[in-house]
TORPALUM-855833 format. One record per atom (N, C-alpha, C): residue in one letter; atom name; residue number from 1; x, y, z. Coordinates in Angstrom, 2 decimals, padded with zeros to 5 digits. Layout:
// TORPALUM-855833
+-----+------+-----+---------+---------+---------+
! res ! atom !   n !      xx !      yy !      zz !
+-----+------+-----+---------+---------+---------+
!   A !   CA ! NUM !       X !       Y !       Z !
...
+-----+------+-----+---------+---------+---------+
END
This chain:
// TORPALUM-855833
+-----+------+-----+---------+---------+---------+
! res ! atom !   n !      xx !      yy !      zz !
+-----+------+-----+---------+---------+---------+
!   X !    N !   1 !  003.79 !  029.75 ! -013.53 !
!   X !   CA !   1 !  003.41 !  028.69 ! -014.44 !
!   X !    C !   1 !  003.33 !  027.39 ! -013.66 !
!   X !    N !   2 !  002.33 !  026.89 ! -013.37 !
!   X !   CA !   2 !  002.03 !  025.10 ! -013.06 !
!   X !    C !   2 !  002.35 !  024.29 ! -013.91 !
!   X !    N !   3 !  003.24 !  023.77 ! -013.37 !
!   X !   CA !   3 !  003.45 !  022.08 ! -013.90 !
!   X !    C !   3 !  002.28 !  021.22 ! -013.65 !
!   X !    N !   4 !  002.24 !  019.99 ! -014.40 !
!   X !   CA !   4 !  001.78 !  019.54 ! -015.02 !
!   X !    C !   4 !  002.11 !  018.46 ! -014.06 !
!   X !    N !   5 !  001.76 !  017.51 ! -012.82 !
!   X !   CA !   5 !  002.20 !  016.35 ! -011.93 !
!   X !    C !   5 !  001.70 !  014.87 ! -013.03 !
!   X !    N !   6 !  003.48 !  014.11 ! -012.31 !
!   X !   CA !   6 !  003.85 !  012.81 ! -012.98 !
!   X !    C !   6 !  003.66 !  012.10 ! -012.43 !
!   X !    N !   7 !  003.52 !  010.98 ! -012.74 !
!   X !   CA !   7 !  003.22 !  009.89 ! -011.95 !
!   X !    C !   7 !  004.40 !  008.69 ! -012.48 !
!   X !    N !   8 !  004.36 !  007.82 ! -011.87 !
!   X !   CA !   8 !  005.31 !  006.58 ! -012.18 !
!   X !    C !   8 !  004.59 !  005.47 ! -011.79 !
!   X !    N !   9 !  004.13 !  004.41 ! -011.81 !
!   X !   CA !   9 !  003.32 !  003.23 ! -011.25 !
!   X !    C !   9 !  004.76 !  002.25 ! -010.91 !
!   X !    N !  10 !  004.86 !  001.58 ! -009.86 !
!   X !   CA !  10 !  006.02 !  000.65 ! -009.40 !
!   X !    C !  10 !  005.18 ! -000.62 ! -008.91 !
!   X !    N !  11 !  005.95 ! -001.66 ! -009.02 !
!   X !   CA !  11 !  005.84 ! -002.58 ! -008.80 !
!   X !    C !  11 !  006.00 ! -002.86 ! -007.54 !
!   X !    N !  12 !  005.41 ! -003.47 ! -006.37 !
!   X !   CA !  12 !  006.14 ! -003.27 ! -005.31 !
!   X !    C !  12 !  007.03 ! -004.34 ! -004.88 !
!   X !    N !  13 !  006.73 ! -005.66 ! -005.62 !
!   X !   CA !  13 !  007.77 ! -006.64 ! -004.64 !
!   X !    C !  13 !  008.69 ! -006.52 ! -005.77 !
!   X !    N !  14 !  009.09 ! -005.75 ! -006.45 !
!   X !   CA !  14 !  010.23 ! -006.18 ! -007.44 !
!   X !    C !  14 !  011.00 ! -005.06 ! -008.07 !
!   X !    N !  15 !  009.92 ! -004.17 ! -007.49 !
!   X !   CA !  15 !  010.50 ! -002.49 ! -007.64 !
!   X !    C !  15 !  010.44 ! -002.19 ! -009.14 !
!   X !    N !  16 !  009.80 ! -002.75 ! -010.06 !
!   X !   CA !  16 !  009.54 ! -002.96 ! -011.46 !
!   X !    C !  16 !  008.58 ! -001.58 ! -011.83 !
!   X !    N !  17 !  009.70 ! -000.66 ! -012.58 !
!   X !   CA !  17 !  009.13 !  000.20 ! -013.16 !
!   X !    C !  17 !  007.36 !  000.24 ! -014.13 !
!   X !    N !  18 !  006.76 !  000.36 ! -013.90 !
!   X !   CA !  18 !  005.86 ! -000.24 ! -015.28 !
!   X !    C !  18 !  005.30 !  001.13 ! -015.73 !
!   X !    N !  19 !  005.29 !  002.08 ! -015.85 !
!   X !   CA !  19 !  005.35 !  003.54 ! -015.94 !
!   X !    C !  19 !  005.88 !  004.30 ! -015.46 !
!   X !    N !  20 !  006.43 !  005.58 ! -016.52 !
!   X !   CA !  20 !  007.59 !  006.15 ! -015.86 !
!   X !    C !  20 !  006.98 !  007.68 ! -016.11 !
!   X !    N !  21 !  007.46 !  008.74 ! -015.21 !
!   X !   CA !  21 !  007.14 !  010.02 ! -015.67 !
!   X !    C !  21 !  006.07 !  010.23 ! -016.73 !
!   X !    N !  22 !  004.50 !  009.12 ! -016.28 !
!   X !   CA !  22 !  003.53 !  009.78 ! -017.34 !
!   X !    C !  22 !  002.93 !  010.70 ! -016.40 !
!   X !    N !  23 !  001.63 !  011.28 ! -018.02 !
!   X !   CA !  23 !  000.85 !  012.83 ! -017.00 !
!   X !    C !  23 ! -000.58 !  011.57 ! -016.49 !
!   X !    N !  24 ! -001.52 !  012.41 ! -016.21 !
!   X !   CA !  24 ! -002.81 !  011.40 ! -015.24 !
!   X !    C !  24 ! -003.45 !  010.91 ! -016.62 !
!   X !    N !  25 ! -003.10 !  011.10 ! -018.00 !
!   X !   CA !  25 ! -003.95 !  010.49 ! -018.96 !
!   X !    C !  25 ! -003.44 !  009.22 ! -018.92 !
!   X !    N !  26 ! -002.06 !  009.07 ! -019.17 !
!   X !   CA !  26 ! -001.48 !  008.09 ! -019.26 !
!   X !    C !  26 ! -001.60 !  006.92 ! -017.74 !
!   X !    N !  27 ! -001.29 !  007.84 ! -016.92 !
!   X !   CA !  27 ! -002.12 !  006.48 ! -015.55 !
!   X !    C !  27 ! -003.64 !  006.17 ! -016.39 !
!   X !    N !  28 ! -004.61 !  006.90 ! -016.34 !
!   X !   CA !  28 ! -006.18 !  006.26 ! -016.53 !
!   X !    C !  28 ! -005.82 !  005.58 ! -017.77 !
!   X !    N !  29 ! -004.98 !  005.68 ! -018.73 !
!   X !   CA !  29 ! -005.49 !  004.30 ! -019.50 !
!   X !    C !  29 ! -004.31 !  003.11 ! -019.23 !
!   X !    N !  30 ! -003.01 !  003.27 ! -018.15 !
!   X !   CA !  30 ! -002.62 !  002.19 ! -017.77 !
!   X !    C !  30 ! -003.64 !  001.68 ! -017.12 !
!   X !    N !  31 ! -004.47 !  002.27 ! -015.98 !
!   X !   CA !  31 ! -005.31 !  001.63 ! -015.22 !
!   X !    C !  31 ! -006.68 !  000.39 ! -016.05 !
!   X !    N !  32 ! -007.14 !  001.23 ! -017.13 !
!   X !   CA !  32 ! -007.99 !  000.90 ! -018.01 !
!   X !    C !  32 ! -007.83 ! -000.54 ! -018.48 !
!   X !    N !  33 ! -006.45 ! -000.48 ! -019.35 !
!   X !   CA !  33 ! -005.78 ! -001.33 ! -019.87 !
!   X !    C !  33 ! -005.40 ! -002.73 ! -018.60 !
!   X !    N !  34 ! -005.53 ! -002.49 ! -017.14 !
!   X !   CA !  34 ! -004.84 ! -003.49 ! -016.76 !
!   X !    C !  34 ! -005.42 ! -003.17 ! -015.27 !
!   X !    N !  35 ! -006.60 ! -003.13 ! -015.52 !
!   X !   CA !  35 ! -006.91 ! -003.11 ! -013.67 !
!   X !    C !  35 ! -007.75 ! -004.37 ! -013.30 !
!   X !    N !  36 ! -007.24 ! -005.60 ! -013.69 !
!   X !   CA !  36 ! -007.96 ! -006.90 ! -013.24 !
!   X !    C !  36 ! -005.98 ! -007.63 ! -012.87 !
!   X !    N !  37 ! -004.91 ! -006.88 ! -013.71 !
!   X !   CA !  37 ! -004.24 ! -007.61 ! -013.39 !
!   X !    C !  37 ! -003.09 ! -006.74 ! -012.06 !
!   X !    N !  38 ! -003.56 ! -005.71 ! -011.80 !
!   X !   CA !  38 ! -002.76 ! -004.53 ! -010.78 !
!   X !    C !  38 ! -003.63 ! -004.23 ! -010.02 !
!   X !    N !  39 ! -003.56 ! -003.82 ! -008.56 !
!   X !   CA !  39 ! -003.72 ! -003.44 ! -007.85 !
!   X !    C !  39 ! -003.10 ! -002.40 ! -007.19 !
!   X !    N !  40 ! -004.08 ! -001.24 ! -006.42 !
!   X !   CA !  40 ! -003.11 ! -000.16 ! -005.98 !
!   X !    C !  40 ! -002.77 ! -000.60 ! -004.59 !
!   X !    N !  41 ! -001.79 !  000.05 ! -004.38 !
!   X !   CA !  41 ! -001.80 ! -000.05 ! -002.41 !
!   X !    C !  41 ! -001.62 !  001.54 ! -002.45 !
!   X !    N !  42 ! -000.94 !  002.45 ! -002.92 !
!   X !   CA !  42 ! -000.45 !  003.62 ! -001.90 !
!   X !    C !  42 ! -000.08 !  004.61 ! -003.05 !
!   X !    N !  43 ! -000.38 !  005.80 ! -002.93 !
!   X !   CA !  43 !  000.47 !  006.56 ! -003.75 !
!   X !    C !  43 !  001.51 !  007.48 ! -002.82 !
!   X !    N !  44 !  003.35 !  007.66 ! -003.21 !
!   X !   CA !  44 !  004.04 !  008.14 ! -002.12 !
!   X !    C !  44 !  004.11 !  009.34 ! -002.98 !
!   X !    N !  45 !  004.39 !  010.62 ! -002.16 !
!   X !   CA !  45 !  004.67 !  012.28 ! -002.25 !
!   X !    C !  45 !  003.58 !  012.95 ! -003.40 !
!   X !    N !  46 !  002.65 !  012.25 ! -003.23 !
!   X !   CA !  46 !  001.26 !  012.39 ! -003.77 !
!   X !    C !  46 !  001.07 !  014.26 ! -003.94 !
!   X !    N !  47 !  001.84 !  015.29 ! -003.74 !
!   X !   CA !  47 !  002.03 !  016.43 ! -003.39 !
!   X !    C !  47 !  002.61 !  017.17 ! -004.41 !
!   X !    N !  48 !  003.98 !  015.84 ! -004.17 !
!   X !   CA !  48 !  005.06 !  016.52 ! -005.09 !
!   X !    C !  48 !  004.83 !  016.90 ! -006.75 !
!   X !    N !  49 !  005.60 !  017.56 ! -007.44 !
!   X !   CA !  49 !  005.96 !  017.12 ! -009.28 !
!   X !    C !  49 !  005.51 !  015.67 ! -009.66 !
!   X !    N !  50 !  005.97 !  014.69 ! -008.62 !
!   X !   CA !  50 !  006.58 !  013.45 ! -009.21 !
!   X !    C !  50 !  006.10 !  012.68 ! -008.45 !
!   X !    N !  51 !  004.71 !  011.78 ! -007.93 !
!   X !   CA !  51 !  004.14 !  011.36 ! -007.60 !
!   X !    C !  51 !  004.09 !  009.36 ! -007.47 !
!   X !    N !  52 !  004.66 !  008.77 ! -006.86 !
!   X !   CA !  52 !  004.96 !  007.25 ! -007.18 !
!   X !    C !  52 !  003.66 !  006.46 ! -006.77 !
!   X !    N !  53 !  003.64 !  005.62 ! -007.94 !
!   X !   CA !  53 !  001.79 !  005.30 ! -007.01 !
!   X !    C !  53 !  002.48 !  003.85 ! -007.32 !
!   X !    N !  54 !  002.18 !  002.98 ! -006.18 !
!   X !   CA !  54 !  002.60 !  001.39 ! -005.57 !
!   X !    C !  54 !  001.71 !  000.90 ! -006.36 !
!   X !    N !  55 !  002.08 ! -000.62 ! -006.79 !
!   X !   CA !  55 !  001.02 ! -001.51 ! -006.98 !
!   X !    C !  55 !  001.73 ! -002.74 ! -006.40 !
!   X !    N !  56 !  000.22 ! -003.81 ! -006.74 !
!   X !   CA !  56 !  000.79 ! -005.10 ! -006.39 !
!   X !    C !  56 !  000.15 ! -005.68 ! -007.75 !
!   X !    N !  57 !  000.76 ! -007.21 ! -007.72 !
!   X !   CA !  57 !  000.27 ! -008.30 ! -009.12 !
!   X !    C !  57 ! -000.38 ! -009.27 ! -008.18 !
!   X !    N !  58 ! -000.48 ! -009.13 ! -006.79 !
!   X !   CA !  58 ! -001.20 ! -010.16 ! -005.85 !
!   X !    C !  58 ! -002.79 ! -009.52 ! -005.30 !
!   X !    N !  59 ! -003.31 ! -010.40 ! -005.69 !
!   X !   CA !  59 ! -004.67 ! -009.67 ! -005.02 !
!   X !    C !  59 ! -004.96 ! -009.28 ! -003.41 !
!   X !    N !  60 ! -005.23 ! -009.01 ! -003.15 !
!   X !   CA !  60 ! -005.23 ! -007.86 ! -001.79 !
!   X !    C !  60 ! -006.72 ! -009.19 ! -001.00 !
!   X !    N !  61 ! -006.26 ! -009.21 ! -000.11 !
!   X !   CA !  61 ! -007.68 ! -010.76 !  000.89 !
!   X !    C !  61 ! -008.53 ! -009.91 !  000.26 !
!   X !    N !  62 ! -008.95 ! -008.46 !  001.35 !
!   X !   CA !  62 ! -010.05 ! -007.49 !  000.43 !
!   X !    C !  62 ! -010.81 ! -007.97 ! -001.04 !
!   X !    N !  63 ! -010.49 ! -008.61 ! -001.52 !
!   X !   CA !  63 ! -010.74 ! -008.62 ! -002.80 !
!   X !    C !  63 ! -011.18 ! -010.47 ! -003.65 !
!   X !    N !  64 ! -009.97 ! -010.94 ! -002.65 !
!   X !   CA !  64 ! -010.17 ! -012.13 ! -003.02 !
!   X !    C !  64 ! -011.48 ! -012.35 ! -003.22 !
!   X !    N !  65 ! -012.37 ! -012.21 ! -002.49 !
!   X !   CA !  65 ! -013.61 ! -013.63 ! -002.91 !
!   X !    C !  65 ! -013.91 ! -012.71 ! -003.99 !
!   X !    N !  66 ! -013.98 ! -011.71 ! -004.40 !
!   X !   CA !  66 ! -014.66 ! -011.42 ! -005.75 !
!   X !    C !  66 ! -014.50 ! -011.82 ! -007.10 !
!   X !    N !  67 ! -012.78 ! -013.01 ! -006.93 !
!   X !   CA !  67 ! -012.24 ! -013.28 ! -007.46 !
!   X !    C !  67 ! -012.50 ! -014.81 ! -007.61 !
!   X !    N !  68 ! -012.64 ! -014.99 ! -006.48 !
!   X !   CA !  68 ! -012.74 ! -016.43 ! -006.05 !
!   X !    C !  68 ! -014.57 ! -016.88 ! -006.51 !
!   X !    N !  69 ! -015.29 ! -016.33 ! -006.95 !
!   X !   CA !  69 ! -016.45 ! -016.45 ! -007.27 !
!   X !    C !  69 ! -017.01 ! -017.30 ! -008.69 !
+-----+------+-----+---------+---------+---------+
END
């Protein structure tokens, strides 16, 4: 029987939970809901059950001028 992989979204400078043990529906509509104000950097044990995907609340240079426009 396959499980079903979790994800958690973290905050990275503050270690701020902001999702905990959801399945990938629940990431795509955190993402949905809030991808002008999060950014990804990294997802860690991307493998495992339990999958931690990094963000930041700072925009990435990458990105700035699109912002800055």
């Amino acid at each position: 029987m396959k499980t079903e992989r979790r994800y958690s979204i973290i905050l990275e400078h503050s270690a701020e939970v902001l999702l905990e043990h959801a399945p990938m529906a629940q990431i795509e509509a955190f993402w949905d809901a809030n991808d002008t104000r999060y950014f990804g950097l990294r997802v860690e044990d991307e493998h495992s059950a339990h999958a931690r995907v990094i963000v930041t609340d700072e925009v990435p240079e990458e990105e700035m001028e699109l912002y800055c426009l």
